[in-house]
ChimeraX commands (.cxc) that place a marker at each C-alpha (Angstrom):
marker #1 position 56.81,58.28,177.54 radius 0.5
marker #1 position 54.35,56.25,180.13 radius 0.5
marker #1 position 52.57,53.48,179.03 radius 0.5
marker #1 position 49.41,55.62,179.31 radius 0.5
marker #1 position 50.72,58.13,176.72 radius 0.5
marker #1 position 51.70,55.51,174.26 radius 0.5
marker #1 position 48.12,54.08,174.93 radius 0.5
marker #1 position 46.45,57.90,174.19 radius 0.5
marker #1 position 48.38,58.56,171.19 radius 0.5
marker #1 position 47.70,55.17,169.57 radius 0.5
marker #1 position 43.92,55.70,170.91 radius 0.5
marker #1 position 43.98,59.44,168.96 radius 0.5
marker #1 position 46.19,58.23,165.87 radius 0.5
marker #1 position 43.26,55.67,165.26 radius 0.5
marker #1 position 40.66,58.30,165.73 radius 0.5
marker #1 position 42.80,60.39,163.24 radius 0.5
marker #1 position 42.63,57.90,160.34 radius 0.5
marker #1 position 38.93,57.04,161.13 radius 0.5
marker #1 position 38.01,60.20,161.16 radius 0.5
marker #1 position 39.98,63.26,159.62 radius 0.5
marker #1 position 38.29,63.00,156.27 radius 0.5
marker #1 position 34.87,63.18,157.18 radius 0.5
marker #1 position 35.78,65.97,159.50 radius 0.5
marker #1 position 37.33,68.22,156.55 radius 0.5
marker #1 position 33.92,67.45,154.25 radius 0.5
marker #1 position 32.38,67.92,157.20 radius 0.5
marker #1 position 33.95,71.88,157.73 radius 0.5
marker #1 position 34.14,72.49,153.94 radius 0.5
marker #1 position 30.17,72.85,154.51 radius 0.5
marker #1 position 31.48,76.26,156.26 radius 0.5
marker #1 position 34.48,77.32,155.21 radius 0.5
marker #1 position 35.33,77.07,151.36 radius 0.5
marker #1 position 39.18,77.75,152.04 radius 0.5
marker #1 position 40.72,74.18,151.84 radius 0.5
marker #1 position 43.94,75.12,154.04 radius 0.5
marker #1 position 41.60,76.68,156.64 radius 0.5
marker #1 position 39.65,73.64,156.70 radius 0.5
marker #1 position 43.14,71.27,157.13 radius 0.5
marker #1 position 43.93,74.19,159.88 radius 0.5
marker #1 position 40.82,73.66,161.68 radius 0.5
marker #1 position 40.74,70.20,161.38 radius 0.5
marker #1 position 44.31,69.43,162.84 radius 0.5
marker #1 position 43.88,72.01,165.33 radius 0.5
marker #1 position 41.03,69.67,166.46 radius 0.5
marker #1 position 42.85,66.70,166.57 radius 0.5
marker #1 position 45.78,68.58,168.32 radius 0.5
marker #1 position 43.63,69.62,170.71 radius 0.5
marker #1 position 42.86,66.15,171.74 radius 0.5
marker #1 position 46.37,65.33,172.12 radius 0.5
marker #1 position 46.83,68.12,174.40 radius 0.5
marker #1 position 44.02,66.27,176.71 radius 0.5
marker #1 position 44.41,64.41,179.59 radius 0.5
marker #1 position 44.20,61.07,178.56 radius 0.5
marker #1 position 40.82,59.94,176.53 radius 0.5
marker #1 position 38.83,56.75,177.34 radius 0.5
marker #1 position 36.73,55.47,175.08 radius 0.5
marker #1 position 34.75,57.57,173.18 radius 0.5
marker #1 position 31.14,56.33,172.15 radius 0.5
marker #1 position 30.51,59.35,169.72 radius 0.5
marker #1 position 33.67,60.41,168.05 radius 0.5
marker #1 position 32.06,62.36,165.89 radius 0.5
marker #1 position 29.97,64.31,167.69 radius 0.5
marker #1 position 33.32,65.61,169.95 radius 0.5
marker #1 position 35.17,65.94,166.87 radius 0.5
marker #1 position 32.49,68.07,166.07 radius 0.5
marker #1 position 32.12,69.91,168.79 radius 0.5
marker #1 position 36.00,70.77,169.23 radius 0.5
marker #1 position 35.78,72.01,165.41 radius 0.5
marker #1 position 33.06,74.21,166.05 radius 0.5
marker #1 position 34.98,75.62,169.03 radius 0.5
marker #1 position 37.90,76.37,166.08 radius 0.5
marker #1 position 35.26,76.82,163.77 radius 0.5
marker #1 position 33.78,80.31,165.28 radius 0.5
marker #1 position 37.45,81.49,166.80 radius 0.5
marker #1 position 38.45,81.79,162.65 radius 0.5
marker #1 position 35.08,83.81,161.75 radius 0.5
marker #1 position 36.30,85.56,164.98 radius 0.5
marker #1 position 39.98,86.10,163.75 radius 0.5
marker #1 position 38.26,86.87,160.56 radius 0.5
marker #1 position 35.70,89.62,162.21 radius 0.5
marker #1 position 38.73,91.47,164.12 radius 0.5
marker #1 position 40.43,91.55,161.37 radius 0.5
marker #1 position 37.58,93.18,158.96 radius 0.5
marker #1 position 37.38,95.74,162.09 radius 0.5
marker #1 position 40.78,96.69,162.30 radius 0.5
marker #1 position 41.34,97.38,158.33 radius 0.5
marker #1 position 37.57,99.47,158.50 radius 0.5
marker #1 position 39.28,101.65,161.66 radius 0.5
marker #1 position 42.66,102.41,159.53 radius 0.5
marker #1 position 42.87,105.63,158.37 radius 0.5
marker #1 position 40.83,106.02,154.91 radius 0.5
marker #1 position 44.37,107.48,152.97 radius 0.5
marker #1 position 46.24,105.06,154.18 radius 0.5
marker #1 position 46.20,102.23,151.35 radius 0.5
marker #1 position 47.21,98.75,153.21 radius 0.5
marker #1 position 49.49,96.45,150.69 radius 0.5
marker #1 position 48.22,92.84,150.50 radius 0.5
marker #1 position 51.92,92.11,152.27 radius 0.5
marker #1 position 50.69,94.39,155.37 radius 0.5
marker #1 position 47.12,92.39,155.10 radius 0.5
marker #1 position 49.40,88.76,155.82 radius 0.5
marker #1 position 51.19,90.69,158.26 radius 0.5
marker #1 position 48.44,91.95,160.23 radius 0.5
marker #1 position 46.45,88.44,159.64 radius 0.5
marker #1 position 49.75,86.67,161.02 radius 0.5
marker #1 position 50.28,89.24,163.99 radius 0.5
marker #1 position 46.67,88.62,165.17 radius 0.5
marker #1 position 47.00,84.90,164.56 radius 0.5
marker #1 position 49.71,84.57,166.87 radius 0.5
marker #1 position 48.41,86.95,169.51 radius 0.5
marker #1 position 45.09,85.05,169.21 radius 0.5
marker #1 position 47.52,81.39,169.76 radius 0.5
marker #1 position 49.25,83.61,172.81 radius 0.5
marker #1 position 45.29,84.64,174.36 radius 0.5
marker #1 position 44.32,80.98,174.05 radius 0.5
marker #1 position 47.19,80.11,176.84 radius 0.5
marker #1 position 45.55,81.73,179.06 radius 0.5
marker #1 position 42.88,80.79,181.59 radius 0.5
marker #1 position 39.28,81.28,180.04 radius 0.5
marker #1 position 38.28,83.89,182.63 radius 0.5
marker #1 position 41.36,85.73,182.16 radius 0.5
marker #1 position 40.73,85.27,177.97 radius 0.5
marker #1 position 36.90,86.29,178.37 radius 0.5
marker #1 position 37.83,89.65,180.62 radius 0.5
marker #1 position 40.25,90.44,178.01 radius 0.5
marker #1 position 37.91,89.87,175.22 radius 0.5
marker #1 position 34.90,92.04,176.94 radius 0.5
marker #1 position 37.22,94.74,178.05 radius 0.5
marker #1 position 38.82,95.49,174.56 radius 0.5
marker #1 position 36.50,93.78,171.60 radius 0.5
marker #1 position 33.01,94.74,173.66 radius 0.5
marker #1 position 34.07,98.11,175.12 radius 0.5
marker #1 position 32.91,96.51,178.46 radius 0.5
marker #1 position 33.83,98.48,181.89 radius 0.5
marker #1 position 35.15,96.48,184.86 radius 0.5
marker #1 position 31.95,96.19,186.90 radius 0.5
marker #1 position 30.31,95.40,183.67 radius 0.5
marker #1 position 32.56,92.52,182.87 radius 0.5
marker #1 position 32.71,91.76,186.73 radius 0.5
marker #1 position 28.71,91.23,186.23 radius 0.5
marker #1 position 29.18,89.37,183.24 radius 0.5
marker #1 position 31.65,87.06,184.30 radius 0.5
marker #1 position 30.23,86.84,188.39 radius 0.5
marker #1 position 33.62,87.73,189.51 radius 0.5
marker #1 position 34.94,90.74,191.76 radius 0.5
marker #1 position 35.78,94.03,189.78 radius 0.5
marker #1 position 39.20,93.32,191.89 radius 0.5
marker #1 position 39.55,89.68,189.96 radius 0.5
marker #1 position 38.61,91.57,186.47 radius 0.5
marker #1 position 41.34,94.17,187.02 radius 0.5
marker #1 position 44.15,91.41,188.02 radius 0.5
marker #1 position 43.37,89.21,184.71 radius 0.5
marker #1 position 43.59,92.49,182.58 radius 0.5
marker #1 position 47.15,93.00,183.86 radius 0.5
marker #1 position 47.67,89.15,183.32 radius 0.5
marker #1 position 46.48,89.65,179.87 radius 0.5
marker #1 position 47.87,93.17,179.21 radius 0.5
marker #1 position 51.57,91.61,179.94 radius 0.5
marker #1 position 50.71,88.91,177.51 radius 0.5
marker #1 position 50.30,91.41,175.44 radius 0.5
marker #1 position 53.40,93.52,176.13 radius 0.5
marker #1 position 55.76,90.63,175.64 radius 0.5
marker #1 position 53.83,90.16,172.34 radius 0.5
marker #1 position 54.72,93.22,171.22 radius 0.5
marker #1 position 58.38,92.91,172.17 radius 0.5
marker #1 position 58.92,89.87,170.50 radius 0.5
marker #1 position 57.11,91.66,167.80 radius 0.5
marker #1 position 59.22,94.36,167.69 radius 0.5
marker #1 position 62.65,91.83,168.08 radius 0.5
marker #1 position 61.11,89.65,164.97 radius 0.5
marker #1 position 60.78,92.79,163.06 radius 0.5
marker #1 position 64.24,94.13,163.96 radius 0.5
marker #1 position 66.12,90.74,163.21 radius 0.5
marker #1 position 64.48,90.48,159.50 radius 0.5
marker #1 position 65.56,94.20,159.12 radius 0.5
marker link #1:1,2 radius 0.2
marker link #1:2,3 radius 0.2
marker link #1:3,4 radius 0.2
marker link #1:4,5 radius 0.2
marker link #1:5,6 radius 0.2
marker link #1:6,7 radius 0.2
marker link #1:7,8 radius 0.2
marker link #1:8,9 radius 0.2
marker link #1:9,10 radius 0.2
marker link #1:10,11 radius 0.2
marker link #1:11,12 radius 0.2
marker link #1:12,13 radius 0.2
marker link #1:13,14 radius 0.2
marker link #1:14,15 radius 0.2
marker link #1:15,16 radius 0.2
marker link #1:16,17 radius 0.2
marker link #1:17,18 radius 0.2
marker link #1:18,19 radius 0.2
marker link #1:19,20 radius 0.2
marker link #1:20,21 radius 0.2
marker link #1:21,22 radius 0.2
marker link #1:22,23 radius 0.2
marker link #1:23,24 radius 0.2
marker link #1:24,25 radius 0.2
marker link #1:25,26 radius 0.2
marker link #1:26,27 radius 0.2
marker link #1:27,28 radius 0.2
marker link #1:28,29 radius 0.2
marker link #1:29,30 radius 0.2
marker link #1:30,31 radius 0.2
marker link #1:31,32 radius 0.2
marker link #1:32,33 radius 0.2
marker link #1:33,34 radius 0.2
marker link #1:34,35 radius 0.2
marker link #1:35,36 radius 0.2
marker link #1:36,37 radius 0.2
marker link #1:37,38 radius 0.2
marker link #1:38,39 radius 0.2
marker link #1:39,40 radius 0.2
marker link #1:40,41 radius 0.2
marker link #1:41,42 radius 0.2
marker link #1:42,43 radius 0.2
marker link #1:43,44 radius 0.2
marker link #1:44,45 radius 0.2
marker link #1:45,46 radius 0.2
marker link #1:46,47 radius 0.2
marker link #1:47,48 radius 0.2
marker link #1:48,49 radius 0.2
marker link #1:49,50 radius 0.2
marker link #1:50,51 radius 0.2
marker link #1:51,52 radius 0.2
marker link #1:52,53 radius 0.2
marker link #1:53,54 radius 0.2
marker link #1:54,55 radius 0.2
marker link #1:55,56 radius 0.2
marker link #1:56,57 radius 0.2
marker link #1:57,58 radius 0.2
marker link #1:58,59 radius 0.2
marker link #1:59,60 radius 0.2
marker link #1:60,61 radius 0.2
marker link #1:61,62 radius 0.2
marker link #1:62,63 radius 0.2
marker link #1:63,64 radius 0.2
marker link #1:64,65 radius 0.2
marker link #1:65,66 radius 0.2
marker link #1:66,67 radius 0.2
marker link #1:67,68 radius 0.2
marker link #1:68,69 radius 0.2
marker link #1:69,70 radius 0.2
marker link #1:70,71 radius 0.2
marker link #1:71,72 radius 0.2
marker link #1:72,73 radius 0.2
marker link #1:73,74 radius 0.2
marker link #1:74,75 radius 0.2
marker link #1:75,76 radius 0.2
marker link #1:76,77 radius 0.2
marker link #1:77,78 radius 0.2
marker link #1:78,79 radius 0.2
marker link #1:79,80 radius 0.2
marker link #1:80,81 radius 0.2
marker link #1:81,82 radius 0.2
marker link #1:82,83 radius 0.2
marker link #1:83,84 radius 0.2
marker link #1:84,85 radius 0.2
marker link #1:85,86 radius 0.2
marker link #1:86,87 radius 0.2
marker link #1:87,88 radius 0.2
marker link #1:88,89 radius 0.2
marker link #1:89,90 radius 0.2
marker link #1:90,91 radius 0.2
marker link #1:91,92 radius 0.2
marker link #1:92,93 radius 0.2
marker link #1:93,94 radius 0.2
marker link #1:94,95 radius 0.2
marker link #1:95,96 radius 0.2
marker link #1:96,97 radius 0.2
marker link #1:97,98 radius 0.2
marker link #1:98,99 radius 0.2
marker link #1:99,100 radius 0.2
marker link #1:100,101 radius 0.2
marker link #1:101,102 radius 0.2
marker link #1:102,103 radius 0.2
marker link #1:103,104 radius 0.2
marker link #1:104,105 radius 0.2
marker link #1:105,106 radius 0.2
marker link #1:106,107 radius 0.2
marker link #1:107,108 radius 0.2
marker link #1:108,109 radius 0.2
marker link #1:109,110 radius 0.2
marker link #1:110,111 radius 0.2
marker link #1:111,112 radius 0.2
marker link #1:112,113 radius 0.2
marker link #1:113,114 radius 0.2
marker link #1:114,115 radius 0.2
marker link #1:115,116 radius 0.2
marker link #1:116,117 radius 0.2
marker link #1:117,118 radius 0.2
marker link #1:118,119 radius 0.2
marker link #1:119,120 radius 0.2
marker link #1:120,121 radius 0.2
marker link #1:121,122 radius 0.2
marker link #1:122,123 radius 0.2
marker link #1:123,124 radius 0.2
marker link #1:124,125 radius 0.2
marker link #1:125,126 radius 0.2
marker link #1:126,127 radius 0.2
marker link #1:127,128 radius 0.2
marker link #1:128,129 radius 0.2
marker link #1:129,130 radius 0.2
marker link #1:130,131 radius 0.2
marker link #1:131,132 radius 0.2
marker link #1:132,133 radius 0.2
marker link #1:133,134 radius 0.2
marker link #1:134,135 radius 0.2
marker link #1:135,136 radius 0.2
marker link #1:136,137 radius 0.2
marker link #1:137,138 radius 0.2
marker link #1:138,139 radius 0.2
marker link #1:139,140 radius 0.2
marker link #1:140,141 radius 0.2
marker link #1:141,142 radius 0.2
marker link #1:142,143 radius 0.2
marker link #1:143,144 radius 0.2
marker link #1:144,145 radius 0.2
marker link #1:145,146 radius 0.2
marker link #1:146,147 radius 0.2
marker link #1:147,148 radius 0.2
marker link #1:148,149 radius 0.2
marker link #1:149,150 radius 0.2
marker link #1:150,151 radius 0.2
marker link #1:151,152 radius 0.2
marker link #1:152,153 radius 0.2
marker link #1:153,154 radius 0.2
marker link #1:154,155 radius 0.2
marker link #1:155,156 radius 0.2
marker link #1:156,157 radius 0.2
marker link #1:157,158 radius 0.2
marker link #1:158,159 radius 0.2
marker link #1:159,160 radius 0.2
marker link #1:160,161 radius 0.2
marker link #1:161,162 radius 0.2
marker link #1:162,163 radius 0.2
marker link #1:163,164 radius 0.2
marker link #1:164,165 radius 0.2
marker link #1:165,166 radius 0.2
marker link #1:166,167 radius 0.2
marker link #1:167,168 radius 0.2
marker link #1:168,169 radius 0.2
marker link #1:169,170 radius 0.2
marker link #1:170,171 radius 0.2
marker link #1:171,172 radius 0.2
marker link #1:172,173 radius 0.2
marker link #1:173,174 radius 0.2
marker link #1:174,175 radius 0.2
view
């Protein structure tokens, strides 16, 4: 570890114990689920660490803040796709509450998997199968070449493939 990463995660772990508090009361104003509030909140701070290297920060807070929001919206997101897929299942079919974690987990982690991408790549994904968007339409979008759209959906659609195999190798080794 460099001297500069000792110095960032000394500079975060004060932020942490200055500020993680206030940040939960400050998400509990949105969310009333006190483990998605601790998710969000850590996720924040997480975030940070993940960052090149902070200098000082005059308004904590208000990135704090900002980075929550940013988690804040991708839950009620999480939580949108998730109210779509179960209205799209077939009407007979009658989903347990173990196939609701499940799904809820399998979309978590291929929401995690999506966030490693680049954000164009992300956003073409998103337009092309949550909006129903075509490829010039998400070229226009996006201002990038219908050629660029259909090279991130292949980026994202093997994302998605090797999701679904180690999916289908979780599924088989619990079996």
């Amino acid at each position: 570890m460099s001297g500069a990463d000792a110095a960032h995660r000394i500079h975060l772990d004060a932020l942490f114990r200055a500020h993680y508090q206030w940040l939960c009361t400050h998400l509990r104003r949105h969310l009333h689920d006190a483990a998605s509030v601790e998710d969000i909140a850590a996720e924040t701070f997480a975030q940070l660490l993940e960052a090149a290297a902070l200098t000082a920060i005059r308004e904590p807070r208000a990135l704090l803040t900002t980075i929550a929001q940013r988690q804040l919206y991708q839950h009620w997101r999480r939580a949108d796709l998730q109210r779509r897929h179960l209205q799209q299942a077939d009407v007979d079919y009658a989903v347990s509450p173990e196939d609701l974690v499940q799904l809820a987990q399998t979309l978590d982690r291929l929401d995690h998997s999506l966030h490693r991408l680049p954000a164009k790549v992300r956003s073409t994904f998103l337009l092309a199968r949550i909006d129903g968007l075509t490829y010039p339409q998400i070229a226009a979008e996006l201002g990038i070449s219908q050629r660029s759209v259909s090279v991130y959906m292949a980026r994202s659609q093997a994302l998605c493939d090797r999701h679904s195999a180690n999916q289908f190798l979780e599924e088989k080794r619990s079996a």
